[in-house]
KESE-441989 format. One record per residue: residue in one letter; y, x, z of N, C-alpha, C in turn. Coordinates in steps of 0.05 Angstrom, whole numbers, padded with zeros to 5 digits, always signed. Layout:
N
aYXZYXZYXZ/...
***
This chain:
286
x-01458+02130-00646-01459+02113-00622-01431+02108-00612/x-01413+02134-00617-01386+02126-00599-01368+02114-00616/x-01377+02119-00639-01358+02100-00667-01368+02062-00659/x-01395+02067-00656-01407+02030-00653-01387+02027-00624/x-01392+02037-00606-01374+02030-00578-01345+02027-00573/x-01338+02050-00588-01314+02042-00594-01304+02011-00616/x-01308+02014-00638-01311+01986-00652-01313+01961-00640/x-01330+01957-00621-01343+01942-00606-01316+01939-00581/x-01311+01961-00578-01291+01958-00556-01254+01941-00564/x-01255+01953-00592-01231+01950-00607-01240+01911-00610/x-01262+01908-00624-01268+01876-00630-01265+01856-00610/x-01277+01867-00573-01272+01856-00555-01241+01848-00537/x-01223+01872-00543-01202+01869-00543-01186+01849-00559/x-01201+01853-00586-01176+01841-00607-01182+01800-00598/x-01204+01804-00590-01217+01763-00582-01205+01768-00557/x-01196+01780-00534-01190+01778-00513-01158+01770-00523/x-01146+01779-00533-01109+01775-00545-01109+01755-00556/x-01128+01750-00571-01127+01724-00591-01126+01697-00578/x-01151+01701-00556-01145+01668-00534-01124+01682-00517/x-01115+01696-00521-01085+01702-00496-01067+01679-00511/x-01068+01693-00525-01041+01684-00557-01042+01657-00552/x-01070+01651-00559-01073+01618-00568-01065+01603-00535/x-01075+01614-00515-01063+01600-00494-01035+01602-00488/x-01023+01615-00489-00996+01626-00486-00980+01600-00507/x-00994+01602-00532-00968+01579-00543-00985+01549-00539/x-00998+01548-00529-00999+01516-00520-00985+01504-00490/x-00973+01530-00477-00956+01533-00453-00929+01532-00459/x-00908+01521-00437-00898+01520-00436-00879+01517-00413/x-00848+01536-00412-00840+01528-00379-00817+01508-00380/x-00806+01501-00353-00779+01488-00351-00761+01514-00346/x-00740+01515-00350-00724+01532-00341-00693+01523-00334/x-00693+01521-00310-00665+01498-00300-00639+01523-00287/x-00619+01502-00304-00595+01524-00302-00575+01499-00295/x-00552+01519-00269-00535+01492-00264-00509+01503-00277/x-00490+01487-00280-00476+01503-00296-00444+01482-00281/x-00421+01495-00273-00407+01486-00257-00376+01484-00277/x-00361+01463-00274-00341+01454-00292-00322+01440-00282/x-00294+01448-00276-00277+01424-00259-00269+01400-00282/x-00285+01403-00306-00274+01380-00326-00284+01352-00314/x-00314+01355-00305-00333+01337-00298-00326+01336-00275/x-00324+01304-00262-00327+01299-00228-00350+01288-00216/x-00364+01282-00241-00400+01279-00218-00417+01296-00242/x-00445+01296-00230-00461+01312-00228-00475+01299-00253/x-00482+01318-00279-00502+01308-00301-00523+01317-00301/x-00548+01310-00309-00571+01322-00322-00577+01312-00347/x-00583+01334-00363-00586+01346-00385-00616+01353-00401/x-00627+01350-00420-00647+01366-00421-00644+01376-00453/x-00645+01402-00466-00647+01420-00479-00674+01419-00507/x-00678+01423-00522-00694+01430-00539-00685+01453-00561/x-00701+01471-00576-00694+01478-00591-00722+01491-00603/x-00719+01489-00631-00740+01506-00642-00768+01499-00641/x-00772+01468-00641-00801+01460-00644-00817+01471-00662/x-00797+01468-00688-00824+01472-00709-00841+01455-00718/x-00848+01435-00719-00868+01420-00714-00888+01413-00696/x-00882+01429-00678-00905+01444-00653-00914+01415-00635/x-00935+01420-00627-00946+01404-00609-00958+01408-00583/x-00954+01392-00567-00959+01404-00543-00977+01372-00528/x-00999+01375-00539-01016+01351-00534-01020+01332-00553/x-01036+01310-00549-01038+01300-00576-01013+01279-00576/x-00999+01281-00604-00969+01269-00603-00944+01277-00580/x-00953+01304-00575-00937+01317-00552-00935+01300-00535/x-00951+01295-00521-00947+01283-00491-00936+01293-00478/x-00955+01313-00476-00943+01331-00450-00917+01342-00451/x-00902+01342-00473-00873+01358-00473-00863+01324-00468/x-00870+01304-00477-00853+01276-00472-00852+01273-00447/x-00866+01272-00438-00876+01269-00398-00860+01291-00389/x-00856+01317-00398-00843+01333-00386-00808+01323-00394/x-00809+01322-00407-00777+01314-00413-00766+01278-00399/x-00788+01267-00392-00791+01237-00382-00786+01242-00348/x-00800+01255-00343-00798+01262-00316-00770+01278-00298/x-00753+01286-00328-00726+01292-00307-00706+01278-00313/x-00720+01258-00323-00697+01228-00325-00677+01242-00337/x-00673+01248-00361-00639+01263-00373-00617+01231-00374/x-00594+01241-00374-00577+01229-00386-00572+01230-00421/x-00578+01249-00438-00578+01263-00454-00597+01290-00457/x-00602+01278-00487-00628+01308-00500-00610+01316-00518/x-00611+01349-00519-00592+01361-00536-00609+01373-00547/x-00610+01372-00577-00630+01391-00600-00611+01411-00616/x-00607+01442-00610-00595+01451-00638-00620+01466-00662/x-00630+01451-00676-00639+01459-00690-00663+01463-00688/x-00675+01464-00716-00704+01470-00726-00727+01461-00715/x-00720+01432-00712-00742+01413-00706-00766+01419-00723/x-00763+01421-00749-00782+01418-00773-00791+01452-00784/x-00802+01459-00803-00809+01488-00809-00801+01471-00847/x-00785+01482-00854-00777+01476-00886-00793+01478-00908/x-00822+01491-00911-00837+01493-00921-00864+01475-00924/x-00855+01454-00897-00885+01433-00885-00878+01409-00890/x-00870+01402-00910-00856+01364-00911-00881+01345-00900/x-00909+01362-00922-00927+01338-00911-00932+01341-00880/x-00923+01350-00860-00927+01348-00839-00899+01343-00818/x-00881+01333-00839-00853+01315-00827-00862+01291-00809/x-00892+01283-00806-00889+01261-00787-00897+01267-00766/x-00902+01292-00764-00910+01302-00734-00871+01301-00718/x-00850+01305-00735-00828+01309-00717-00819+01282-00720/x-00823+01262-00735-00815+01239-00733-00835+01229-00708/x-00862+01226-00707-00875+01210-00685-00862+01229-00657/x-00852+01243-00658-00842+01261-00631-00818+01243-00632/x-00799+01242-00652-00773+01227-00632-00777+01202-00627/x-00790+01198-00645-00799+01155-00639-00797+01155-00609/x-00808+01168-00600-00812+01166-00573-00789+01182-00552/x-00782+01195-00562-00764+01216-00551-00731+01202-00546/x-00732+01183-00565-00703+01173-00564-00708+01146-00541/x-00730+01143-00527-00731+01118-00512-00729+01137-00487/x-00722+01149-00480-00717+01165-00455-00688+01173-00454/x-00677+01177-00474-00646+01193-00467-00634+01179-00501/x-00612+01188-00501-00589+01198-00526-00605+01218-00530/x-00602+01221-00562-00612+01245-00570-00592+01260-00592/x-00585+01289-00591-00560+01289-00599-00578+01314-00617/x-00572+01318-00639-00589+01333-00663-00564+01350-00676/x-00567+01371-00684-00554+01385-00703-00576+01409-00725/x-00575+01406-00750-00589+01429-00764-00583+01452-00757/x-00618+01463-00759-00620+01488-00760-00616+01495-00781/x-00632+01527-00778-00625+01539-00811-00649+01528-00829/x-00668+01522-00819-00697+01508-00828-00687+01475-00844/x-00667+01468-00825-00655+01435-00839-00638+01445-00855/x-00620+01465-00851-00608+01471-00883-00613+01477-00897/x-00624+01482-00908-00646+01502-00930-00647+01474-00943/x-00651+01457-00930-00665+01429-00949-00638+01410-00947/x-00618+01416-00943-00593+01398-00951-00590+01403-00978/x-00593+01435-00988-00590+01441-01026-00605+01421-01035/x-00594+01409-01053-00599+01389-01069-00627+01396-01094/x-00624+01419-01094-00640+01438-01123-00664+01445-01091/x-00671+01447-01072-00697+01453-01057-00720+01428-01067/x-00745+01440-01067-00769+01423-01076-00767+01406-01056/x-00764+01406-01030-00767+01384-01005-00744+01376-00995/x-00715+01370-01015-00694+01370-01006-00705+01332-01003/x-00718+01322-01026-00710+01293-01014-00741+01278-00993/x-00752+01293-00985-00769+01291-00963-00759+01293-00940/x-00733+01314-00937-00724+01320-00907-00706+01301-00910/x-00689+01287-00930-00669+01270-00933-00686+01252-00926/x-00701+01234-00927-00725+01212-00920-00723+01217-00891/x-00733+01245-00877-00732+01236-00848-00711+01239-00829/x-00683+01247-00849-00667+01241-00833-00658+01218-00836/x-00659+01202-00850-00648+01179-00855-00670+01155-00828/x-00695+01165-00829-00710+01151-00804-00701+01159-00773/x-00695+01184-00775-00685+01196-00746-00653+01177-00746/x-00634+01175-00764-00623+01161-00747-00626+01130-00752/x-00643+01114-00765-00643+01092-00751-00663+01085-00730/x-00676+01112-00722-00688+01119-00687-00658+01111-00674/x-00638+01118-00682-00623+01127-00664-00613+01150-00658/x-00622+01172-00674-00618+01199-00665-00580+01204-00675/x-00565+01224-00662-00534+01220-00671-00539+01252-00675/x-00541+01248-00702-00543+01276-00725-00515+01289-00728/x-00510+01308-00719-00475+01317-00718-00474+01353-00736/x-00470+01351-00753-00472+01367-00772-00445+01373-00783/x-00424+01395-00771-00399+01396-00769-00389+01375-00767/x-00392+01358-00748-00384+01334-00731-00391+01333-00710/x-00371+01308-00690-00361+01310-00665-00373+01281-00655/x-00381+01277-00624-00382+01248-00616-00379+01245-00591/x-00357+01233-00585-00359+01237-00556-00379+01216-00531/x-00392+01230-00520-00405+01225-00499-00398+01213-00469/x-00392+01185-00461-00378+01181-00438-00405+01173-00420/x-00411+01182-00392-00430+01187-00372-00400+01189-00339/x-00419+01173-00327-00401+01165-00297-00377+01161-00301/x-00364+01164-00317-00340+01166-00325-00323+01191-00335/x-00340+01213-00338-00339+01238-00352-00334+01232-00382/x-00317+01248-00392-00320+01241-00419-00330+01273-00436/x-00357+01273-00443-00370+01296-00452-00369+01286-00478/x-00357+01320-00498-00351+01321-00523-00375+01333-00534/x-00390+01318-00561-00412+01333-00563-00410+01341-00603/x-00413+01372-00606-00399+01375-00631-00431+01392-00636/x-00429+01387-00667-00459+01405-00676-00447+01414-00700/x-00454+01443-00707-00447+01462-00720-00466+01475-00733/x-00466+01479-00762-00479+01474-00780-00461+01501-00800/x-00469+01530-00789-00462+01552-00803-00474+01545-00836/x-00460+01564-00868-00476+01575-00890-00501+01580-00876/x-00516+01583-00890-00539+01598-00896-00537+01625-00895/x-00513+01634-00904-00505+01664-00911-00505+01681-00888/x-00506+01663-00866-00500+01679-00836-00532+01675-00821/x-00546+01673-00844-00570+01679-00828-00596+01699-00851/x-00579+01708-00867-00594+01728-00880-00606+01762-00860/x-00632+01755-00869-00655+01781-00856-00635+01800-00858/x-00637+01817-00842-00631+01854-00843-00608+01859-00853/x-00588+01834-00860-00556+01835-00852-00541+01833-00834/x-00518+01851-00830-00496+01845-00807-00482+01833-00817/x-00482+01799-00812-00455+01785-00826-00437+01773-00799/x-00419+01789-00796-00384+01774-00790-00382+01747-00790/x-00375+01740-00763-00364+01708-00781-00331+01695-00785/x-00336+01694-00809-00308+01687-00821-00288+01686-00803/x-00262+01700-00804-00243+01680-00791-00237+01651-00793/x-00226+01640-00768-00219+01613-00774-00250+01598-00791/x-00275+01610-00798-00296+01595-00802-00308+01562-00775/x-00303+01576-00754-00308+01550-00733-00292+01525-00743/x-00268+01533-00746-00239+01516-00745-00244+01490-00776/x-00257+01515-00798-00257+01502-00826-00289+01478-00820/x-00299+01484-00798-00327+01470-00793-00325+01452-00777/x-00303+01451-00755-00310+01436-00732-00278+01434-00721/x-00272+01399-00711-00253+01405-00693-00234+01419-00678/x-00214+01425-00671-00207+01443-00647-00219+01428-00630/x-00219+01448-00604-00237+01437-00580-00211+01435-00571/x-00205+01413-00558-00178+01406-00537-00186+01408-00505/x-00163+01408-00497-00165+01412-00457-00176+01387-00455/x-00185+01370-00467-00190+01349-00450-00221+01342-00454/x-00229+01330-00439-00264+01337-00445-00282+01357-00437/x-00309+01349-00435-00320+01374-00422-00342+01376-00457/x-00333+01397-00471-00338+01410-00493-00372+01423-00491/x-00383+01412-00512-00407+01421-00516-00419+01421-00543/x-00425+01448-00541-00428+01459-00580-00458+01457-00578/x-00474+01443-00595-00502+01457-00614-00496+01472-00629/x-00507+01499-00623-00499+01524-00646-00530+01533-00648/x-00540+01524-00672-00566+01533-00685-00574+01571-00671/x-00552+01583-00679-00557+01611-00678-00531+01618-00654/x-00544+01635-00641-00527+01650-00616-00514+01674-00616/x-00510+01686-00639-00509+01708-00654-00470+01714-00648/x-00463+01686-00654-00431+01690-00655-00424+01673-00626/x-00434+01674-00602-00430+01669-00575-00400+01666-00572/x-00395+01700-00566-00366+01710-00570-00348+01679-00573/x-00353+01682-00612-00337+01659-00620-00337+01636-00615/x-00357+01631-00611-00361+01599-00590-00342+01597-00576/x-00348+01614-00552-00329+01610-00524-00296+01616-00536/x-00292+01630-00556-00258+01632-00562-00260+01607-00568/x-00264+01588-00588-00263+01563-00602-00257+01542-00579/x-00264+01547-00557-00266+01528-00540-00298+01520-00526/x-00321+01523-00534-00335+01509-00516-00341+01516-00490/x-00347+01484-00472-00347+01491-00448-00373+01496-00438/x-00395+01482-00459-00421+01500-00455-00434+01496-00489/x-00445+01520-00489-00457+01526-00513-00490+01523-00510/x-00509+01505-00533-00531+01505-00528-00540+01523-00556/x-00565+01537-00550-00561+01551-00574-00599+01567-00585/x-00612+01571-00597-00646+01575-00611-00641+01597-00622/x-00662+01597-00639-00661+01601-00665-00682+01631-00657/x-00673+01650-00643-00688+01669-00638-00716+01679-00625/x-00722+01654-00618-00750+01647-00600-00754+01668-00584/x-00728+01679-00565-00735+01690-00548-00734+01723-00562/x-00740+01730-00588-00745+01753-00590-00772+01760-00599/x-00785+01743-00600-00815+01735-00599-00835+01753-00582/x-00827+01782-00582-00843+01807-00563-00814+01800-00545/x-00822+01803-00516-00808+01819-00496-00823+01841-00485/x-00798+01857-00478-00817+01885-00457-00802+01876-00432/x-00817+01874-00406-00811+01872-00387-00794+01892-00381/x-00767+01885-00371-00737+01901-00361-00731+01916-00377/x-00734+01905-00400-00720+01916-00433-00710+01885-00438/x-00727+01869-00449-00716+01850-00459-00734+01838-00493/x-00717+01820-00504-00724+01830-00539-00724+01839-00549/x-00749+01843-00564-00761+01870-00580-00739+01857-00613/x-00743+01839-00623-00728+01834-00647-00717+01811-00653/x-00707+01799-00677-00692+01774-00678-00697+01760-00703/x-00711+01745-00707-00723+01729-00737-00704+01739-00755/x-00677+01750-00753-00670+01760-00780-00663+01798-00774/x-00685+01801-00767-00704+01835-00768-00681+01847-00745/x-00664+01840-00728-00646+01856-00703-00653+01870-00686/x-00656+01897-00682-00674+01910-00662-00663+01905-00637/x-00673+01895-00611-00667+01885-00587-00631+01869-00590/x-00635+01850-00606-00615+01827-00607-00599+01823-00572/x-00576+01820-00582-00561+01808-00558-00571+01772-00554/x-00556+01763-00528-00562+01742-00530-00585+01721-00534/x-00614+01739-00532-00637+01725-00556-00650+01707-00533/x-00635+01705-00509-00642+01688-00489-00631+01686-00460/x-00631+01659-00446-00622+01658-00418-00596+01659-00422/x-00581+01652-00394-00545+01651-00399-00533+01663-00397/x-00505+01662-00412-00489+01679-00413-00463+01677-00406/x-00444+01690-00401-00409+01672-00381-00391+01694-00391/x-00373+01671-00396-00349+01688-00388-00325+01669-00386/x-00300+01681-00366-00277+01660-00370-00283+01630-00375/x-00307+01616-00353-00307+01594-00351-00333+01580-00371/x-00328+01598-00388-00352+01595-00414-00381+01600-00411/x-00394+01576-00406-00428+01576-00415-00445+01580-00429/x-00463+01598-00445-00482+01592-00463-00508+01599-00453/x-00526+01571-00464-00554+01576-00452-00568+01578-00480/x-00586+01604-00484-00598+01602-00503-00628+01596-00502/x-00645+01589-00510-00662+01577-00515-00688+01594-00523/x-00709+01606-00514-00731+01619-00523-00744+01605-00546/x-00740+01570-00545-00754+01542-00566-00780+01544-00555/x-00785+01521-00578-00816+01512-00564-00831+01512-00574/x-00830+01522-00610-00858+01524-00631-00851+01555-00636/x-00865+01557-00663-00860+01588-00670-00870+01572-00708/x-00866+01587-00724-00878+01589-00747-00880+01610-00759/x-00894+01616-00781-00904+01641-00800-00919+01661-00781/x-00906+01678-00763-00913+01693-00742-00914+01674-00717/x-00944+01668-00711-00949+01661-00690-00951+01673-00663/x-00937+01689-00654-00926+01716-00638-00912+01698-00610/x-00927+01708-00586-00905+01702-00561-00914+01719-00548/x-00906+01746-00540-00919+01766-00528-00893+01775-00491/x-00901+01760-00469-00888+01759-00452-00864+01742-00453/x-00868+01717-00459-00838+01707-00477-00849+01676-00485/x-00857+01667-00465-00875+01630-00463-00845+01618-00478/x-00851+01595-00484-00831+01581-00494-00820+01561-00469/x-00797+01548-00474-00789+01539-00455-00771+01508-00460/x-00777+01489-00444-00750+01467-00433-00733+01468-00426/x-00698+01471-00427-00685+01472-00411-00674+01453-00393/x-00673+01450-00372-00663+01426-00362-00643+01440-00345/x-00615+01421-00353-00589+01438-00348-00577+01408-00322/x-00563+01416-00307-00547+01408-00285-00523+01410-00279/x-00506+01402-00298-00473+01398-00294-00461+01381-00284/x-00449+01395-00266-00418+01375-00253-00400+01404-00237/x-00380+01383-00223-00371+01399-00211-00371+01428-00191/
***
């Protein structure tokens, strides 16, 4: 009898987590950060993405379009992993998302590690992802993949650079360094002039961001950590990190911004345990 009750108890639990789970990732928050700069002399808004996945949030994501529609951006900043590299036949779920997405703002895109995987020429879905990037930008989307574009708003002139690490620097259950002078061989110097803003897929090399120059860093890839423990933090880091630095919310130093990104899908492990996904909607000026 206490084996059936118990069982019974264990089965009722496990359906009680399960619609947790399932409600939990059909949620989603804003999370607004102002971020202060004497480069800029009026005031921007911004809005953030990272880490869809393919994810949907209504039918044809409304509800994330309406949410991103409603804070009127000047600019949508994506670093990375719009797509999951393994789902080509379901590339038109992220194409019917920007169709729409680019009639609201600039939309400023850099690969994740999910879009590089499928730049190798020898990947089974290398010329499927090549197909929808070639549609994203005649959406309009400005794909910046160790490249630079500058951004002029009120008369601010915002630098917008997207950075596009090896692959090598995102191998599981390795500590990889990043190269010296690797930023430099990838990207621009960042000059005094301009208000500097990096898409960095991974947040891992922060640090080196802010030496390189940027004046704000947008940055994914870790979904948060996927477990949080409340006043611990992240439990781990998609490439196996026990309580990862950085794996979310902002970070400063010497003038230097980085907002990292919890994202907004998940794949393989469908996991958000204290740790909703999120919008950022950022507020820069002076």
């Amino acid at each position: 009898m206490r084996i059936f009750q118990f069982a019974a108890a264990a089965a009722g639990a496990s359906a009680a987590y399960m619609l947790w789970q399932l409600q939990e990732l059909m949620r989603f928050n804003k999370t607004r950060y102002t971020v202060h700069s004497d480069k800029l002399k009026e005031t921007h808004r911004f809005v953030v993405l990272s880490d869809l996945h393919l994810w949907r949030y209504g039918r044809h994501n409304r509800r994330l379009l309406a949410a991103i529609r409603d804070e009127a951006p000047e600019a949508v900043f994506f670093p990375g992993d719009l797509i999951v590299h393994t789902k080509p036949e379901r590339f038109f779920v992220a194409e019917e998302f920007i169709r729409e997405l680019v009639k609201i703002a600039p939309v400023y895109f850099s690969n994740g590690n999910h879009e590089s995987r499928l730049e190798c020429e020898t990947h089974e879905n290398f010329h499927a992802y090549q197909r929808l990037k070639k549609r994203m930008q005649a959406l309009g989307v400005h794909i910046l993949n160790n490249d630079s574009e500058v951004f002029v708003s009120k008369g601010d002139c915002i630098v917008v650079h997207g950075l596009e690490l090896p692959l090598s620097y995102y191998r599981k259950g390795r500590e990889t360094p990043l190269a010296e002078k690797e930023l430099l061989r990838c990207l621009k110097t960042a000059d005094a002039d301009g208000f500097h803003v990096l898409l960095a897929h991974t947040p891992k090399y922060t640090p080196e961001y802010f030496a390189w120059g940027a004046d704000l860093c947008l940055s994914g890839h870790y979904h948060g950590g996927l477990v949080c423990i409340p006043g611990i933090g992240s439990v781990i880091s998609p490439q196996f990190e026990l309580f990862p630095k950085h794996s979310f919310g902002r970070f400063e130093k010497d003038g230097h911004v980085a907002l990292v990104s919890r994202g907004l899908g998940t794949h393989t492990f469908h996991v958000r345990v204290f740790n909703r996904s999120e919008l950022l909607v950022v507020k820069a000026g002076r």
